[in-house]
N, C-alpha and C positions, 0 to 999 in steps of 0.2 A: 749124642746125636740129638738133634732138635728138629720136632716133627711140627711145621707149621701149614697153617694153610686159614682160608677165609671162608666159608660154605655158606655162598649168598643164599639170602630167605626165598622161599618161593612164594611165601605169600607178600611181597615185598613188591610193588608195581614199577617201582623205579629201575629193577634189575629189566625189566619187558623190554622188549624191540621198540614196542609202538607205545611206551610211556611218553612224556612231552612234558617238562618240568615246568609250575606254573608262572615263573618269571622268566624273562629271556636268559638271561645270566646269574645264575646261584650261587650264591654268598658260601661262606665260612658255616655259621649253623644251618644252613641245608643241608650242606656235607656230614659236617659233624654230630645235627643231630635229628636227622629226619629222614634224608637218602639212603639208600644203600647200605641196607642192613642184612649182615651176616652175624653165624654163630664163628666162632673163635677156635679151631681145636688146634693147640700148644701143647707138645709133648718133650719136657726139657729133661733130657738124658733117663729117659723111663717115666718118668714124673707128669700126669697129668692135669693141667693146668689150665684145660679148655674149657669154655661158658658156652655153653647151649640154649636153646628156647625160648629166650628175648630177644634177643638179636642185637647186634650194635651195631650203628655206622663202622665200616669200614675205613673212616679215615678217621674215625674219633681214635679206633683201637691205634694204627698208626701215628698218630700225635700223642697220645700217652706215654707209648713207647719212646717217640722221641722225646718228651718233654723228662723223661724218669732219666734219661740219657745226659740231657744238656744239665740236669741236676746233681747230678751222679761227678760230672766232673769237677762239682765244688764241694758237696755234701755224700756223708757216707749215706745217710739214710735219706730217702726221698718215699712217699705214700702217693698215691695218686690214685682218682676214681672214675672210672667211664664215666662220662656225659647221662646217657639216658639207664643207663641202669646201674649204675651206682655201684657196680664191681669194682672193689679196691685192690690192690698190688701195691705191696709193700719192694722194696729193693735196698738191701744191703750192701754197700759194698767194701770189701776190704783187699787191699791190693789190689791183683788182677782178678778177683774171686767176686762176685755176685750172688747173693741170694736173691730168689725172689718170694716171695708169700703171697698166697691169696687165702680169703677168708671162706670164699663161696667159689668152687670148692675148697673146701679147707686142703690146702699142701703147701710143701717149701721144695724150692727145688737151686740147685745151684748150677752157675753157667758160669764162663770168663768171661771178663771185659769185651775181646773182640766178640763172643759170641751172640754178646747183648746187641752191640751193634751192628752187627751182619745181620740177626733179629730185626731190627728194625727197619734198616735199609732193606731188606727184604716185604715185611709188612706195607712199607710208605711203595716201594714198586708194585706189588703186588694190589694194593688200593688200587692207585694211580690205572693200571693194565686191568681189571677188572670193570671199572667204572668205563674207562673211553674203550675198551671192546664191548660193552654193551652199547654204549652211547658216543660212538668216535666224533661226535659233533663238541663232545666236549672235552676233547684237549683244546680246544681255541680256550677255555676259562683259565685265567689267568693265575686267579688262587691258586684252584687244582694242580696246576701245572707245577707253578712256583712252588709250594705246600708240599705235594707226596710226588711227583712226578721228577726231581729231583734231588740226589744224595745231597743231606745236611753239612755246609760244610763243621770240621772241629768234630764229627763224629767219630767211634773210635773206628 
């Protein structure tokens, strides 16, 4: 079983009703590296894998996942590190078998193929549904929309 979820910051002013972003339309690194920031809790089959107390964009966590994905279908090993806080995820894969590794906290956990990617497309909807329920003004963004708001296609 895989226990996921996003737990927006509260000291985080972008998550507020009455925040106002300071450009009309927010780019790629707004998203990814300034807005919308939560802690992470990932629990992959017992295994805890969640990052607490810096917080990440919520769509950075999202694109990692999908970038370790779109990797995975050519390379067995793919590494990759959050944006603002430099949390690394290592991913294994053999066969239908994934590992995944993180250094901080240090664990390894293993999941399927589909599992990675229901992980993910989960993550990229769960962005997406976070962000325009706090802010519905911004599904009109087109990134956003494009980016996490819909399934990757070639995912597993």
């Amino acid at each position: 079983m895989i226990d996921f979820a996003f737990e927006p910051h509260t000291d985080d002013d972008s998550w507020s009703p009455g925040w106002r972003p300071p450009v009309a339309d927010l780019s790629a690194s707004d998203f990814s590296l300034r807005y919308f920031k939560a802690d992470l809790r990932l629990v992959v089959h017992g295994v805890d894998l969640g990052v607490r107390l810096l917080g990440e964009p919520v769509v950075d966590i999202a694109l990692l996942l999908d970038h370790a994905v779109r990797e995975l279908e050519a390379h067995t090993d793919v590494v990759v590190e959050a944006s603002l806080t430099q949390h690394v995820y290592s991913f294994h894969r053999e066969a239908g078998t994934v590992t995944l590794t993180t250094v901080w906290p240090p664990a390894k956990a293993e999941l399927t193929w589909t599992e990675l990617g229901q992980l993910t497309d989960r993550a990229k909807t769960e962005a997406y549904r976070l962000i325009t329920t706090a802010h519905p003004e911004l599904r009109a963004n087109a990134w956003l929309r494009e980016t996490v708001g819909t399934r990757t296609e070639g995912a597993p």
